[in-house]
C-alpha positions in Angstrom: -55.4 13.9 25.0 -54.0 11.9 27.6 -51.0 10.4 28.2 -50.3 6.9 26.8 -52.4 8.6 23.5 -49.6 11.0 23.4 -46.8 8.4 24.2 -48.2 6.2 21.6 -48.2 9.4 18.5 -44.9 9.7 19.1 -44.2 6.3 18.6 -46.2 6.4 15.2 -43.9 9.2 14.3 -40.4 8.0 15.3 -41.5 4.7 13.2 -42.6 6.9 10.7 -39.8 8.4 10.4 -37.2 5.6 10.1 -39.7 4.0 7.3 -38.9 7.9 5.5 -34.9 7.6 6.1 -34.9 4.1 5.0 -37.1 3.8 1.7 -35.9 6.9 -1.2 -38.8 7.0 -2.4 -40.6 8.3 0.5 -37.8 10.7 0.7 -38.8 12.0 -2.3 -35.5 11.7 -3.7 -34.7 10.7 -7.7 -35.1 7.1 -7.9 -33.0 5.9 -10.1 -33.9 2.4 -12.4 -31.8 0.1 -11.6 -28.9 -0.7 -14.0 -28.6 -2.8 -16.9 -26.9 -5.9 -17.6 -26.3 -6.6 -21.6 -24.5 -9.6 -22.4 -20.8 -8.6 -24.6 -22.3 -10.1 -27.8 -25.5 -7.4 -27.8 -23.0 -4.3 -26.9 -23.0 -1.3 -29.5 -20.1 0.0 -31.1 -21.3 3.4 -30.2 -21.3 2.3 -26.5 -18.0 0.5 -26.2 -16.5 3.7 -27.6 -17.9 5.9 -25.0 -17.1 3.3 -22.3 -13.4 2.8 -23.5 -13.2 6.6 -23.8 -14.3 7.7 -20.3 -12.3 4.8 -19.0 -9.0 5.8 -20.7 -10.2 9.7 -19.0 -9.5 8.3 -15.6 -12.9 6.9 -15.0 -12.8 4.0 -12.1 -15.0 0.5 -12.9 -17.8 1.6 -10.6 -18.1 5.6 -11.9 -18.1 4.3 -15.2 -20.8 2.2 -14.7 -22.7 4.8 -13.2 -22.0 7.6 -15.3 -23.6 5.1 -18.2 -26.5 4.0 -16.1 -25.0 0.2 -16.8 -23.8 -2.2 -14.4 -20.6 -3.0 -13.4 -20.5 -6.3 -15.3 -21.4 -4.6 -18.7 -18.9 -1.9 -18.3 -16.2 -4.6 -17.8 -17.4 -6.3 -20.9 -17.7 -3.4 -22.7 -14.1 -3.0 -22.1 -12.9 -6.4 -22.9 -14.6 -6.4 -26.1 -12.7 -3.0 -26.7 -9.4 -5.1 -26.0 -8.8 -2.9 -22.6 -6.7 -4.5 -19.8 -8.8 -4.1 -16.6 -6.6 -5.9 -14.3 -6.4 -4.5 -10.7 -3.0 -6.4 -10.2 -1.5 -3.7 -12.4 2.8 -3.5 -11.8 5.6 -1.6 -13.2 9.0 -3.1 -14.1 11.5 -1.3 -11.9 15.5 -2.2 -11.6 16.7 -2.3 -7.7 19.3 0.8 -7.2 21.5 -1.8 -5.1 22.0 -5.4 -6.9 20.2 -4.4 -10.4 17.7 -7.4 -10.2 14.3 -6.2 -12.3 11.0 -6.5 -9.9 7.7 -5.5 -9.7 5.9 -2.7 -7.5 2.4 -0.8 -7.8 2.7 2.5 -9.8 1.4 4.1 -6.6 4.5 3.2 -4.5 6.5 4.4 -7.9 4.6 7.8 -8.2 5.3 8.6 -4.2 9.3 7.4 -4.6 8.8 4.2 -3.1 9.7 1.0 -5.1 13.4 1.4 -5.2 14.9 -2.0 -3.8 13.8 -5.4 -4.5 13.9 -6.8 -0.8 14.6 -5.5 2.6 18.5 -6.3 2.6 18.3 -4.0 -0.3 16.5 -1.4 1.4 18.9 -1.8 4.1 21.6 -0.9 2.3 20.5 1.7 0.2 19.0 3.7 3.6 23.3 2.7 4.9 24.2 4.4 1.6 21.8 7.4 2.5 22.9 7.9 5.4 26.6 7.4 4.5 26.1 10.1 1.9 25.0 12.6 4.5 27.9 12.2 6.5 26.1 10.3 9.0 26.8 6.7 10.5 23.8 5.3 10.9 24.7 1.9 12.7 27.8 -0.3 12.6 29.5 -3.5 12.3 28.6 -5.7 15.2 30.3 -9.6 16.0 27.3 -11.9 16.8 28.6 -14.8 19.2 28.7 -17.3 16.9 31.3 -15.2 14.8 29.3 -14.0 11.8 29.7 -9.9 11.1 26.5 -8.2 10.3 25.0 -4.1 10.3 23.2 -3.3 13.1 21.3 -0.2 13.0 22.6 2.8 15.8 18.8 3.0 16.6 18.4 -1.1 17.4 21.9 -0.8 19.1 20.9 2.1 21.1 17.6 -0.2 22.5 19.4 -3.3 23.4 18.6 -4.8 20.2 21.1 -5.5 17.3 23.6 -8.5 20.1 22.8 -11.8 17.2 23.1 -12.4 13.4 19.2 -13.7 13.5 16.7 -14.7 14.8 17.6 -18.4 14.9 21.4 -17.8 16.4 19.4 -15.6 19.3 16.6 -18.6 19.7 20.0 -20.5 19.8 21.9 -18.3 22.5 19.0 -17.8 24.5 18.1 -21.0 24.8 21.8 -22.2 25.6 22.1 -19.0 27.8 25.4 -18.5 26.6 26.9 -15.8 24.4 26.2 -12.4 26.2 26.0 -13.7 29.8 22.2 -13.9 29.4 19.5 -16.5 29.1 16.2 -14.4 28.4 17.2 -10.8 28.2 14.3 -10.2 26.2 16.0 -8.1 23.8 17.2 -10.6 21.3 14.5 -9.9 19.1 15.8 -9.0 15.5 
């Protein structure tokens, strides 16, 4: 055999080869039908049951349809016609520990202890009142130039940050390069 015969065999066979990886059926793996798609008014009783049954065991959208050899379209209607809310928007109703204003969050971020304030002053302050509780300061009450009080955080302090109220009075200062001495310090980020 010579050479370029040899060169061009293995070519055959690496092609062969990605034709084997590529198509299942050459792989000699189960080749499944594809699934079906039945329109809600032709769906059994028998079938919504079971769909609405493995659905309510945990069953995702696209495990369901599988496990039932149905498409994801059928399983979905399947469920609406058993009256099953299959919104992926799902929220929980939680109260805020800090002003008592209801709001919504994902039952994830309820189930891990998340979800306890309504916005970030909120969270602000309930990580202050943490912190408090355990003895510990964690920032304090800073004067911004313009004369407004505000909480800045002992970390932020500590970096250079925390000098303005926001980030409009510290676009202000910077710009007039007043208040601090400064012009752009580069720090007045809030």
């Amino acid at each position: 055999m010579t050479a370029t015969e040899t060169m061009d065999r293995e070519a055959r066979v690496r092609a062969q080869a990605r034709r084997i990886r590529k198509n299942p059926r050459w792989r000699g793996d189960d080749v499944r039908r594809p699934p079906r798609r039945v329109s809600p008014e032709r769906l059994s009783r028998e079938f919504v049951a079971e769909v609405r049954g493995l659905y309510a065991s945990g069953y995702t959208i696209e495990r369901l349809a599988r496990a039932v050899r149905a498409s994801t379209y059928t399983v979905l209607a399947a469920l609406h016609k058993a009256g099953v809310d299959t919104s992926r928007r799902r929220r929980v109703k939680r109260q805020c520990e800090v002003c008592g204003r209801v709001f919504h969050a994902k039952p994830s971020a309820v189930e891990y202890g998340f979800a306890r304030a309504c916005s970030l002053d909120c969270g602000n302050e309930l990580r202050r009142r943490k912190a408090l509780a355990r003895g510990r300061r964690a920032g304090r009450v800073v004067t911004c130039p313009c004369g407004r009080r505000f909480w800045a955080w002992r970390s932020r302090l500590a970096r250079g940050y925390g000098k303005y109220c926001s980030l409009a009075c510290a676009g202000r200062y910077r710009r007039r390069g007043g208040g601090d001495g400064g012009g752009d310090d580069g720090k007045t980020r809030q």
